[in-house]
LUMKOL-827688 format. One record per atom (N, C-alpha, C, O, CB): atom name; x, y, z; residue number from 1; residue in three letters. Coordinates in Angstrom, 2 decimals, decimal comma, always signed. Glycine has a CB too. Layout:
<rs>
{'CA' {X Y Z} NUM 'ala'}
...
</rs>
This chain:
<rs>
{'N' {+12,91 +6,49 +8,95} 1 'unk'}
{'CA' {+12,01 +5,59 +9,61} 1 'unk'}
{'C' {+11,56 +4,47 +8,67} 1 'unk'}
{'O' {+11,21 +3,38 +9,11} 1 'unk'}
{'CB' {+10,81 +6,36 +10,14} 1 'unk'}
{'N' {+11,60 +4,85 +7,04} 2 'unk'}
{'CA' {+10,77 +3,41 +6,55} 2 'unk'}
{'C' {+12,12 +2,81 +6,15} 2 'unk'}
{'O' {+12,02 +1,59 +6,02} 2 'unk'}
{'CB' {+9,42 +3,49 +5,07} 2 'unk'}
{'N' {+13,36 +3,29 +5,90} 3 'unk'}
{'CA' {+14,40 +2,78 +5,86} 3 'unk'}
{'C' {+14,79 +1,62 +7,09} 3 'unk'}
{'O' {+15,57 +0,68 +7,13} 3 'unk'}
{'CB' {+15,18 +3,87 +5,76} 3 'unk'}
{'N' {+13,94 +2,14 +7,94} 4 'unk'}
{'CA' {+14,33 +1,60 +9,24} 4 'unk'}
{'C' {+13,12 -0,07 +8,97} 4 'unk'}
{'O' {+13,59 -1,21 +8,97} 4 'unk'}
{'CB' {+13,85 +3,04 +10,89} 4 'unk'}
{'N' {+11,89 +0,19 +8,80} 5 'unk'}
{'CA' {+11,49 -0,85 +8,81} 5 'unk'}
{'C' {+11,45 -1,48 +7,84} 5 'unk'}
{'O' {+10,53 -2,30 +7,87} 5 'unk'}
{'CB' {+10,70 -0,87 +9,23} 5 'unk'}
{'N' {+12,30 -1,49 +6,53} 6 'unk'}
{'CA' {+12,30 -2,70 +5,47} 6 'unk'}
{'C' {+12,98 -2,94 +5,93} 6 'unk'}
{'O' {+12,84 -4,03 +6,47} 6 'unk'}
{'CB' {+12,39 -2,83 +4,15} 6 'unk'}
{'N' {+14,66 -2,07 +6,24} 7 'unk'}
{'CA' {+15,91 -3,19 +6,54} 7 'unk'}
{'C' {+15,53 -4,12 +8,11} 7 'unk'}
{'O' {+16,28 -5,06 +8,36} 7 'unk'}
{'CB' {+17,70 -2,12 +6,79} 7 'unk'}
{'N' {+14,64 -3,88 +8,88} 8 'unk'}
{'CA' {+13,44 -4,56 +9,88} 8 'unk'}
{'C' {+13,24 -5,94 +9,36} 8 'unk'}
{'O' {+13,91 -6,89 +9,76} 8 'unk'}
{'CB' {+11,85 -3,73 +9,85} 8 'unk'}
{'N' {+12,32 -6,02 +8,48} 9 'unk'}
{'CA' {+11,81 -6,51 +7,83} 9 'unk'}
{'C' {+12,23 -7,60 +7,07} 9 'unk'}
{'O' {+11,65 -8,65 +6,78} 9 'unk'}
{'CB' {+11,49 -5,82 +7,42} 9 'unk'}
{'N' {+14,00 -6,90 +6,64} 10 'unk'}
{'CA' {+14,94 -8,35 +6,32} 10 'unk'}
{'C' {+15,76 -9,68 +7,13} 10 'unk'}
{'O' {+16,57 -10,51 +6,71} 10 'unk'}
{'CB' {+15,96 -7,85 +5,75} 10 'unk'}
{'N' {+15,23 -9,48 +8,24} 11 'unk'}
{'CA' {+15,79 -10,16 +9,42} 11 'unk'}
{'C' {+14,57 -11,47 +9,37} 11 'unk'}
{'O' {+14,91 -12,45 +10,03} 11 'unk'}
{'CB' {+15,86 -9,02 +11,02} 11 'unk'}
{'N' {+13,45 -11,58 +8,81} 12 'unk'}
{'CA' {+12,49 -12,57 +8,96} 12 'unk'}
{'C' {+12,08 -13,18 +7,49} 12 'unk'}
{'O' {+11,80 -12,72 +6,38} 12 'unk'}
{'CB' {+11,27 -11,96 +9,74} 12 'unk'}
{'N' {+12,18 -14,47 +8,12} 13 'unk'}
{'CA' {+12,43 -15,24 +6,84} 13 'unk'}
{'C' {+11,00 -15,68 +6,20} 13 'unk'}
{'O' {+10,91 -16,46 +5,25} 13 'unk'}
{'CB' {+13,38 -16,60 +7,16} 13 'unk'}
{'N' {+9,57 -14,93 +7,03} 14 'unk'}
{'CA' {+8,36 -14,97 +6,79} 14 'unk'}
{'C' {+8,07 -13,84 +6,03} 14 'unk'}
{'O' {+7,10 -13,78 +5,28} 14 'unk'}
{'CB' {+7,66 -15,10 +7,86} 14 'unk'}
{'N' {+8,90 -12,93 +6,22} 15 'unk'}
{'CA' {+8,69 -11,66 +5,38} 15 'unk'}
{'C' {+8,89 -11,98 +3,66} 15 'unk'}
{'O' {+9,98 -11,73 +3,16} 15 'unk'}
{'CB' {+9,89 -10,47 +5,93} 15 'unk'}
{'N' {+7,92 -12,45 +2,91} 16 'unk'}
{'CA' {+8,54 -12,49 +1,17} 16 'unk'}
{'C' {+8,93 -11,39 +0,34} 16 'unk'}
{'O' {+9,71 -11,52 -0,60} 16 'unk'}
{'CB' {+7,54 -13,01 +0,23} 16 'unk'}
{'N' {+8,26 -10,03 +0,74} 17 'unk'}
{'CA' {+8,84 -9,04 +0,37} 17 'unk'}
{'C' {+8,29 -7,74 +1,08} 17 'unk'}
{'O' {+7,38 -7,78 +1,91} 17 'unk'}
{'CB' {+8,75 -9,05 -0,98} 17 'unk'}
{'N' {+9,16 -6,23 +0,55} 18 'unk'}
{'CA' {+9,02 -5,20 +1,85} 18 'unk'}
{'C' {+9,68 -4,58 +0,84} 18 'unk'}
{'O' {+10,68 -4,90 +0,19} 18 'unk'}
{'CB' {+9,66 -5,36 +3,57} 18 'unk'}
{'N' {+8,62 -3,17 +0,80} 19 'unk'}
{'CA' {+9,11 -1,67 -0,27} 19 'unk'}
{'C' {+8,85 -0,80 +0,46} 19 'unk'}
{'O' {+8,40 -1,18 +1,54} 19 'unk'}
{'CB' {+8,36 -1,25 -1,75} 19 'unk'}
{'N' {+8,99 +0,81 +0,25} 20 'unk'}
{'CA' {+8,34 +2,19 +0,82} 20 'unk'}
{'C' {+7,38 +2,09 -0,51} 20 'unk'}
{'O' {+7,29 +1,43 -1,54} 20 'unk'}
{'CB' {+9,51 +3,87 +1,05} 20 'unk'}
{'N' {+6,65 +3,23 +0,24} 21 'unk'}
{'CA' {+5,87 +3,98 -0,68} 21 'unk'}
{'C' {+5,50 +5,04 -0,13} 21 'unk'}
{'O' {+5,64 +5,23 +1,08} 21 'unk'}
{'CB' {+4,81 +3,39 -1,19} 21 'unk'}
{'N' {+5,03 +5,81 -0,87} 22 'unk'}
{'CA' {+4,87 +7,57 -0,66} 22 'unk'}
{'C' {+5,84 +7,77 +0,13} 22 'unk'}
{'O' {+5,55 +8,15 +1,26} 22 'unk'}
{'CB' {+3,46 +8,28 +0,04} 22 'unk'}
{'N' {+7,10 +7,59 -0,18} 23 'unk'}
{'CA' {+8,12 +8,53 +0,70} 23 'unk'}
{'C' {+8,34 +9,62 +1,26} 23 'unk'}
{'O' {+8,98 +9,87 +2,28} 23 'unk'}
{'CB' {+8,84 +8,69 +0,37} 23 'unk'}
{'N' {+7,39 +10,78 +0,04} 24 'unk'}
{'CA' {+7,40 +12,24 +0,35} 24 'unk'}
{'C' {+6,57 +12,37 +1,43} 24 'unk'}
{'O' {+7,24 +12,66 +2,42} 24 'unk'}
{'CB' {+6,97 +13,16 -0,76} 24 'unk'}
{'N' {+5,36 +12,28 +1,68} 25 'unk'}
{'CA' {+4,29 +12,64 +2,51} 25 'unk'}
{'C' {+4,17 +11,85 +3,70} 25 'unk'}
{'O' {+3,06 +11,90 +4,21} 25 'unk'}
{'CB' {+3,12 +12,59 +1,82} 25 'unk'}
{'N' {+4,94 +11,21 +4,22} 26 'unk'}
{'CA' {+5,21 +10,02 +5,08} 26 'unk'}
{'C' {+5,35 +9,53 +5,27} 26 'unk'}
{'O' {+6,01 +9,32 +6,29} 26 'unk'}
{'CB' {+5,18 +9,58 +5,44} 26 'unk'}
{'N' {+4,75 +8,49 +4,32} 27 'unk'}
{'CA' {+5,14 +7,30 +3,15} 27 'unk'}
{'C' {+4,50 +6,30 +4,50} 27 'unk'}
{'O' {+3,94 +6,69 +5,53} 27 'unk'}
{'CB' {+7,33 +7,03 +2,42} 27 'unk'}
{'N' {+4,84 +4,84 +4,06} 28 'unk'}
{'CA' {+4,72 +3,82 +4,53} 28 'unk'}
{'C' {+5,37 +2,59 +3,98} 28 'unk'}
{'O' {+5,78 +2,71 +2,83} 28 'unk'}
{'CB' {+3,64 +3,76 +4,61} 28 'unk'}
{'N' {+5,50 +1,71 +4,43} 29 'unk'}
{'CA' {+6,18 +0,41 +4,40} 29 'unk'}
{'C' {+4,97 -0,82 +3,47} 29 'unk'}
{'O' {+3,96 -0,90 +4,18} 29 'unk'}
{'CB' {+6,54 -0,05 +6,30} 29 'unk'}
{'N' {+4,84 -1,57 +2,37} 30 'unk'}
{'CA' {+4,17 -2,69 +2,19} 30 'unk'}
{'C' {+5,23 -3,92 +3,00} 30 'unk'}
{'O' {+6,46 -3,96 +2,99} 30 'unk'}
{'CB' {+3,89 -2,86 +0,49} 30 'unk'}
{'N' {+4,63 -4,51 +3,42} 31 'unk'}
{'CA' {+5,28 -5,96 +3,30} 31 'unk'}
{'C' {+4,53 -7,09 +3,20} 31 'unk'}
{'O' {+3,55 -7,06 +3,94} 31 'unk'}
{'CB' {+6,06 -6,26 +4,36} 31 'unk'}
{'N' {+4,67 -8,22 +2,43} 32 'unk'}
{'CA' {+4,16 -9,24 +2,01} 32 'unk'}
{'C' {+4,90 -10,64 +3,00} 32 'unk'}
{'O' {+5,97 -11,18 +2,73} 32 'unk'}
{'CB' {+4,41 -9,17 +0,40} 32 'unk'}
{'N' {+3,80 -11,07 +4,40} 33 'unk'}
{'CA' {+4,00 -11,43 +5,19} 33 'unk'}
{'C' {+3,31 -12,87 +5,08} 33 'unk'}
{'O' {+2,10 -13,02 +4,95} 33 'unk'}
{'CB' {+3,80 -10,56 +6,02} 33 'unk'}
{'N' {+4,39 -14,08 +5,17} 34 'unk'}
{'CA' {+2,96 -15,14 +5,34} 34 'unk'}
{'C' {+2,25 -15,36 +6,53} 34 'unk'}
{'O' {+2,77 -15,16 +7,62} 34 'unk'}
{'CB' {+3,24 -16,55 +5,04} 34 'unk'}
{'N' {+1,01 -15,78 +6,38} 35 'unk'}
{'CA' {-0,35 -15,18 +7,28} 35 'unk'}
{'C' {+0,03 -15,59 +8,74} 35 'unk'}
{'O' {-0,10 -14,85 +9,72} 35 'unk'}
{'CB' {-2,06 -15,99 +6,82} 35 'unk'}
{'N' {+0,57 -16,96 +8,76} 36 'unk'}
{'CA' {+1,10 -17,42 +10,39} 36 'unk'}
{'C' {+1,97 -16,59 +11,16} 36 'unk'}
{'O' {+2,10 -16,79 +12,36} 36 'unk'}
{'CB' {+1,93 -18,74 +10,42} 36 'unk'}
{'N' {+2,87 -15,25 +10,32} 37 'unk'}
{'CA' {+3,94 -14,46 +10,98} 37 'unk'}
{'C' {+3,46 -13,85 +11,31} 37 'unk'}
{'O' {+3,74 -13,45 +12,43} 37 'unk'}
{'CB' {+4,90 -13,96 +10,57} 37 'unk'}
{'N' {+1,94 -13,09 +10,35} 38 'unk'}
{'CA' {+1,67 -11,06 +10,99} 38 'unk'}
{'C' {+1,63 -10,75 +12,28} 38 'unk'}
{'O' {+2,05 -9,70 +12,76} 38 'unk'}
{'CB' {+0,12 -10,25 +10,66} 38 'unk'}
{'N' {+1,14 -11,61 +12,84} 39 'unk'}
{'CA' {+0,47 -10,89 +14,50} 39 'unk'}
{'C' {+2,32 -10,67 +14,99} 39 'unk'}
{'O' {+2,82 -9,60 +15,31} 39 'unk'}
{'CB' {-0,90 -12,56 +16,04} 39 'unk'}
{'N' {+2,95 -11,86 +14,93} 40 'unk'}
{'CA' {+4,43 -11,60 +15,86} 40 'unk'}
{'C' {+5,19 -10,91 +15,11} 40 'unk'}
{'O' {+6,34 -10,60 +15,43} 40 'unk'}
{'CB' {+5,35 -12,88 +16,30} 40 'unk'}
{'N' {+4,66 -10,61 +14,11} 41 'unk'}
{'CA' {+5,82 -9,73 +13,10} 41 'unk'}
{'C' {+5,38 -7,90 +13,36} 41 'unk'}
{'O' {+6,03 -6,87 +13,14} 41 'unk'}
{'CB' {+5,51 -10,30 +10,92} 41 'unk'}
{'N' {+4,34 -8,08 +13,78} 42 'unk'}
{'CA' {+3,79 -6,70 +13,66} 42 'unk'}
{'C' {+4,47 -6,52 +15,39} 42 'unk'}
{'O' {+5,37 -5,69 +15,54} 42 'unk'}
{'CB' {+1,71 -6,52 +13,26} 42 'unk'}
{'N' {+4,13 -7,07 +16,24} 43 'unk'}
{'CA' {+4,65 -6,74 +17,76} 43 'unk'}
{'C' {+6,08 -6,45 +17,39} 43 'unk'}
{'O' {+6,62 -5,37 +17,59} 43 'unk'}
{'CB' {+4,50 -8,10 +19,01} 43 'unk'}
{'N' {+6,75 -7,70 +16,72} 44 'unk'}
{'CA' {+8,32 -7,53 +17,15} 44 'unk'}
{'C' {+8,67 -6,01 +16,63} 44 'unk'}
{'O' {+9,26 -5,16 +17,29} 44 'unk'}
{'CB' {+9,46 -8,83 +16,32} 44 'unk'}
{'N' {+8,06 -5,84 +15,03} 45 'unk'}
{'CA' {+8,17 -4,01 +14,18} 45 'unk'}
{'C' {+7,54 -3,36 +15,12} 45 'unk'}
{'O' {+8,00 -2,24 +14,89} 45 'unk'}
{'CB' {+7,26 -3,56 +12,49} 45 'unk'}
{'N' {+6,78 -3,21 +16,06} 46 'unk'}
{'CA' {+6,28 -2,40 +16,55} 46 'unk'}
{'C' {+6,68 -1,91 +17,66} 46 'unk'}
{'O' {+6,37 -0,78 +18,06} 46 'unk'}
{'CB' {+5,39 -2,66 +16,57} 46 'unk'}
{'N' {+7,54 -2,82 +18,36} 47 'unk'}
{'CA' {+8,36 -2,34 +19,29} 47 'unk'}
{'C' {+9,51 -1,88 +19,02} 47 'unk'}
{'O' {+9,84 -0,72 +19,26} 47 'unk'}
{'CB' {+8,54 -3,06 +20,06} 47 'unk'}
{'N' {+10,18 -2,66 +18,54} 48 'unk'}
{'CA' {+11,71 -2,00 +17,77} 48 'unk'}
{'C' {+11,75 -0,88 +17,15} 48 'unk'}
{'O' {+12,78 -0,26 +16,88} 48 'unk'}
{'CB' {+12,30 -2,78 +16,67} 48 'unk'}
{'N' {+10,17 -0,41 +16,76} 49 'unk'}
{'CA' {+10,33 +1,15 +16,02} 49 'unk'}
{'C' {+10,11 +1,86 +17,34} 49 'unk'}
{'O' {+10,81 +2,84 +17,57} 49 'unk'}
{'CB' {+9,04 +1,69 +14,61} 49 'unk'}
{'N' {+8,89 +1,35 +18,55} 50 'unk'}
{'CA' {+9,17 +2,59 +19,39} 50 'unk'}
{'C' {+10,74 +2,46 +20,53} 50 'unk'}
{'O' {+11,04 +3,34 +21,34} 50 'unk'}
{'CB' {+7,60 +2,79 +20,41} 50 'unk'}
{'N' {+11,23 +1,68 +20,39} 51 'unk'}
{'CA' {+12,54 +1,54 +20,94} 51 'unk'}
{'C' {+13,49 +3,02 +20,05} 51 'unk'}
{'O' {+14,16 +3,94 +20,53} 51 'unk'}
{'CB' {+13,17 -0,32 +20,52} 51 'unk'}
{'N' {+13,21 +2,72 +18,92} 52 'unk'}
{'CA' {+14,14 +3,16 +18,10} 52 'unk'}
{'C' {+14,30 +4,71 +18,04} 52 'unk'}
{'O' {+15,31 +5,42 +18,13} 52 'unk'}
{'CB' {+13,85 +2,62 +16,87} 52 'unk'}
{'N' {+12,49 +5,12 +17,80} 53 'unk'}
{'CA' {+12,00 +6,67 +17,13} 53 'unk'}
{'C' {+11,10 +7,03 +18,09} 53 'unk'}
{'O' {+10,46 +8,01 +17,69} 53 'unk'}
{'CB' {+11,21 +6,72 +15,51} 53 'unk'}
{'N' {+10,59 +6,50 +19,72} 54 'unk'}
{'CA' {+9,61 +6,42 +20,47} 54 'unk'}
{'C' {+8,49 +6,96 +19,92} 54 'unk'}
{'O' {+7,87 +7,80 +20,58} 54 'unk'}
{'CB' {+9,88 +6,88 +21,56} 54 'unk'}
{'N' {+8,12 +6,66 +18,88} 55 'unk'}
{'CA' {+6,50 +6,64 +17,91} 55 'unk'}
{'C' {+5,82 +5,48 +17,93} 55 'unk'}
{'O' {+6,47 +4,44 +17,83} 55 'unk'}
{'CB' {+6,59 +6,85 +16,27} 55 'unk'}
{'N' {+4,29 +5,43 +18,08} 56 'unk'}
{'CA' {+4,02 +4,13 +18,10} 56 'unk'}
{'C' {+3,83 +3,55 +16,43} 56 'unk'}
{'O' {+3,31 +4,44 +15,76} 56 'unk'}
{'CB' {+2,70 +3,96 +19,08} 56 'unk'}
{'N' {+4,07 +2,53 +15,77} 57 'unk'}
{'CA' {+4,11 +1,99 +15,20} 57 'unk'}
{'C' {+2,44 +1,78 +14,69} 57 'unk'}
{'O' {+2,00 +0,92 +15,45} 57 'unk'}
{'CB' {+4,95 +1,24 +15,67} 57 'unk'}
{'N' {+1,62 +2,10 +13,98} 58 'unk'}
{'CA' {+0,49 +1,91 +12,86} 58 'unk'}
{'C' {+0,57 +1,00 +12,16} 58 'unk'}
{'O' {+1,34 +1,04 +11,20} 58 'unk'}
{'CB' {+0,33 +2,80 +12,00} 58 'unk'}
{'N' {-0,29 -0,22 +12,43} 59 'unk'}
{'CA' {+0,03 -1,13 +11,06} 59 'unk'}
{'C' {-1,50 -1,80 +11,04} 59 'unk'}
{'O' {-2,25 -2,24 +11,91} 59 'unk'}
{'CB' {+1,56 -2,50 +11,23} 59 'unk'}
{'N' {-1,56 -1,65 +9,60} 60 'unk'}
{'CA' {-2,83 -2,05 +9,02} 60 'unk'}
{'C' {-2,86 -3,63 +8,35} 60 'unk'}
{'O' {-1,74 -3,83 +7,89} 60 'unk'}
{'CB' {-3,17 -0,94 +7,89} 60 'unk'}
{'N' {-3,64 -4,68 +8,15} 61 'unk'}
{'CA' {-3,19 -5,90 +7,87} 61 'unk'}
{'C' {-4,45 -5,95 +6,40} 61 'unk'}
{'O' {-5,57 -5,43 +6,49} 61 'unk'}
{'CB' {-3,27 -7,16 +9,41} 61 'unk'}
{'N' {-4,05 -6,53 +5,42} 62 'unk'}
{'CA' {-4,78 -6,10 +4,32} 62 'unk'}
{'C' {-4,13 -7,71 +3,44} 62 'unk'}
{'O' {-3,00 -8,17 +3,35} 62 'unk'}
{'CB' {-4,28 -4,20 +3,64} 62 'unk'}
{'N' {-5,63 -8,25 +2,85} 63 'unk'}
{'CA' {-6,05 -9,39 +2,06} 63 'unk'}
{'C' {-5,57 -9,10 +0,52} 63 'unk'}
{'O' {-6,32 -8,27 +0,00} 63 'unk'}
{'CB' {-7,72 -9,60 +2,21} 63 'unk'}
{'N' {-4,61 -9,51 -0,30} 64 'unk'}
{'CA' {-5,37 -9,77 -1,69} 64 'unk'}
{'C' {-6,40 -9,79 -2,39} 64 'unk'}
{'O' {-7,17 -10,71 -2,11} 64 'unk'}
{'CB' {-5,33 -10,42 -1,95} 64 'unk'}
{'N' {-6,86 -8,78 -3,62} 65 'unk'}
{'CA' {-7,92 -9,33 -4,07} 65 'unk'}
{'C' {-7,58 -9,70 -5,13} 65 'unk'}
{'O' {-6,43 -9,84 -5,54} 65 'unk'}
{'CB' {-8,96 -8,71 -4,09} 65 'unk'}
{'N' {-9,01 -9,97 -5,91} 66 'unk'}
{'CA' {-8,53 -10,66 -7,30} 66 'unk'}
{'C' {-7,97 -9,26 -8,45} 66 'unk'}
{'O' {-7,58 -9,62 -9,56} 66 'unk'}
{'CB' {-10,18 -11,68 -8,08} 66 'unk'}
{'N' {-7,96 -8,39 -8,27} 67 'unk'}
{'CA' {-7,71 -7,06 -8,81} 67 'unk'}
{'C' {-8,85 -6,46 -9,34} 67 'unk'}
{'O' {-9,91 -6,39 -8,71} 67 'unk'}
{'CB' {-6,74 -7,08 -9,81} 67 'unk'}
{'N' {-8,58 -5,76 -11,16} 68 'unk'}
{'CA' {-9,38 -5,01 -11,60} 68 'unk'}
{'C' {-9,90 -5,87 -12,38} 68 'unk'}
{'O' {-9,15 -6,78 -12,75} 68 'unk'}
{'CB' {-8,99 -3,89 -12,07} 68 'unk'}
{'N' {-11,11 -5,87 -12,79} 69 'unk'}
{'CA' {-11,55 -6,82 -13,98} 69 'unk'}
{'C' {-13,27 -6,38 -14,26} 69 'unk'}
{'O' {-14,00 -5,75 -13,50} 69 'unk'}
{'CB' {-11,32 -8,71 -13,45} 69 'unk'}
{'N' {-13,53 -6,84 -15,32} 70 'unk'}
{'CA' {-15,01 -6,19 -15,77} 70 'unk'}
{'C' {-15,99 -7,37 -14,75} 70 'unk'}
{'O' {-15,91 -8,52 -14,32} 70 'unk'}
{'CB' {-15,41 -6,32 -17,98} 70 'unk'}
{'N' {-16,97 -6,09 -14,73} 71 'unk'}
{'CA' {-17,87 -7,32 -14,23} 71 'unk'}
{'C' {-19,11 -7,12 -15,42} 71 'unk'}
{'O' {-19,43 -6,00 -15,81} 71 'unk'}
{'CB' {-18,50 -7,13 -12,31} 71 'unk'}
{'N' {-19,73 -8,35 -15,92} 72 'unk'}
{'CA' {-21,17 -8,56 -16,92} 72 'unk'}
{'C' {-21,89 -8,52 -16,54} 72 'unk'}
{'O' {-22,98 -8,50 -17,11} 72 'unk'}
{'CB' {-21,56 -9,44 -17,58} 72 'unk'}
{'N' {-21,63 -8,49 -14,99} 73 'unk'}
{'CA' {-23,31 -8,81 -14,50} 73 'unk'}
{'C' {-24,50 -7,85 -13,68} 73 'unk'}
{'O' {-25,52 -7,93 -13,00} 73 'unk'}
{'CB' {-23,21 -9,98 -13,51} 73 'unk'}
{'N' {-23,54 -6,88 -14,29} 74 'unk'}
{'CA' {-24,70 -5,65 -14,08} 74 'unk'}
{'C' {-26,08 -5,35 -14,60} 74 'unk'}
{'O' {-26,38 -5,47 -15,79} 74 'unk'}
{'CB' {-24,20 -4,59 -14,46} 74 'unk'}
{'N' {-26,71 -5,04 -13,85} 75 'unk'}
{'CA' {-28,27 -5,07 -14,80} 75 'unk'}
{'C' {-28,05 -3,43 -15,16} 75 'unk'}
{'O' {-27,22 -2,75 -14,55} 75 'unk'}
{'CB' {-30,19 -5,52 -13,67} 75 'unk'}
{'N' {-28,90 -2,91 -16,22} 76 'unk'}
{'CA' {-29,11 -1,28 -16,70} 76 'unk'}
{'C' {-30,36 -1,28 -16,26} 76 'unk'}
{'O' {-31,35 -1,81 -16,77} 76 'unk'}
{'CB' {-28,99 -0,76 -18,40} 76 'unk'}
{'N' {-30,23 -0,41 -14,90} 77 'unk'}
{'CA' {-31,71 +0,22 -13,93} 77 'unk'}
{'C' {-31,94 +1,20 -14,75} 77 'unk'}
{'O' {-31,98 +2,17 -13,99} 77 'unk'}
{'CB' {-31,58 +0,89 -12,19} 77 'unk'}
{'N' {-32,17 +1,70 -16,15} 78 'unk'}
{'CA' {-32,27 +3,23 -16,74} 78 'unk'}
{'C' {-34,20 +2,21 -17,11} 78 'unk'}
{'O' {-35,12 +2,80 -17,67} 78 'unk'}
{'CB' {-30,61 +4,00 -18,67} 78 'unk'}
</rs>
Protein backbone atom coordinates (compact mmCIF):
# COMPACT_ATOMS: atom_id res chain seq x y z
CA UNK A 1 0.00 0.00 0.00
CA UNK A 2 2.76 2.78 0.65
CA UNK A 3 4.54 1.33 -2.30
CA UNK A 4 1.42 2.04 -3.91
CA UNK A 5 1.22 5.67 -2.96
CA UNK A 6 4.81 7.05 -3.62
CA UNK A 7 4.91 5.35 -7.01
CA UNK A 8 1.13 7.55 -6.85
CA UNK A 9 2.79 10.26 -6.07
CA UNK A 10 5.32 10.15 -9.07
CA UNK A 11 2.81 10.90 -11.66
CA UNK A 12 2.50 14.77 -10.31
CA UNK A 13 4.75 17.20 -11.12
CA UNK A 14 3.56 19.25 -7.80
CA UNK A 15 4.69 16.47 -5.80
CA UNK A 16 8.72 17.62 -4.89
CA UNK A 17 9.24 14.68 -2.95
CA UNK A 18 7.52 11.28 -1.40
CA UNK A 19 9.22 8.51 1.13
CA UNK A 20 7.59 5.66 3.57
CA UNK A 21 8.12 5.70 6.92
CA UNK A 22 7.46 3.30 9.69
CA UNK A 23 7.04 0.57 7.30
CA UNK A 24 6.80 -2.06 10.03
CA UNK A 25 3.79 -0.85 12.02
CA UNK A 26 1.87 0.56 9.09
CA UNK A 27 3.95 3.02 8.19
CA UNK A 28 2.84 6.00 6.17
CA UNK A 29 3.72 8.01 3.17
CA UNK A 30 5.52 11.89 3.66
CA UNK A 31 5.11 13.86 0.65
CA UNK A 32 6.31 17.31 0.06
CA UNK A 33 3.45 18.92 -1.98
CA UNK A 34 3.36 22.54 -3.28
CA UNK A 35 0.53 24.25 -1.32
CA UNK A 36 -1.78 25.00 -4.62
CA UNK A 37 -1.78 20.92 -5.35
CA UNK A 38 -2.78 19.38 -1.69
CA UNK A 39 -6.49 19.58 -1.71
CA UNK A 40 -6.54 17.84 -5.58
CA UNK A 41 -3.69 15.77 -4.79
CA UNK A 42 -5.11 14.35 -1.70
CA UNK A 43 -8.75 13.54 -3.60
CA UNK A 44 -7.01 12.19 -6.71
CA UNK A 45 -4.57 9.64 -3.74
CA UNK A 46 -7.53 9.16 -2.08
CA UNK A 47 -9.52 7.69 -4.48
CA UNK A 48 -7.11 5.68 -6.43
CA UNK A 49 -6.16 4.01 -3.08
CA UNK A 50 -9.84 3.17 -2.38
CA UNK A 51 -10.22 2.01 -6.04
CA UNK A 52 -7.21 0.04 -5.53
CA UNK A 53 -7.25 -1.57 -1.63
CA UNK A 54 -11.11 -0.33 -0.91
CA UNK A 55 -9.62 1.46 2.39
CA UNK A 56 -10.30 4.89 2.84
CA UNK A 57 -7.31 6.87 2.45
CA UNK A 58 -6.15 9.17 5.90
CA UNK A 59 -4.29 12.10 5.10
CA UNK A 60 -3.11 14.65 7.41
CA UNK A 61 -1.75 18.12 5.88
CA UNK A 62 1.17 19.50 8.06
CA UNK A 63 3.25 23.14 7.88
CA UNK A 64 7.05 23.40 8.26
CA UNK A 65 8.52 24.69 11.18
CA UNK A 66 11.53 26.43 11.88
CA UNK A 67 12.87 23.14 13.70
CA UNK A 68 14.83 22.63 16.97
CA UNK A 69 16.63 25.55 18.35
CA UNK A 70 17.24 27.13 21.92
CA UNK A 71 15.03 29.51 23.04
CA UNK A 72 16.74 32.63 25.70
CA UNK A 73 13.82 33.81 26.51
CA UNK A 74 12.71 31.94 29.21
CA UNK A 75 12.28 33.52 32.52
CA UNK A 76 13.48 31.05 35.85
CA UNK A 77 9.94 31.00 37.88
CA UNK A 78 12.15 29.10 40.83
Amino acid sequence: ELDFLVDFSKKYDEVIGARMMGGGFGGCTINIIHRDAVASFVKEASKAYFEKFNIKLTAFEAMPSEGTRINYNIKNSL
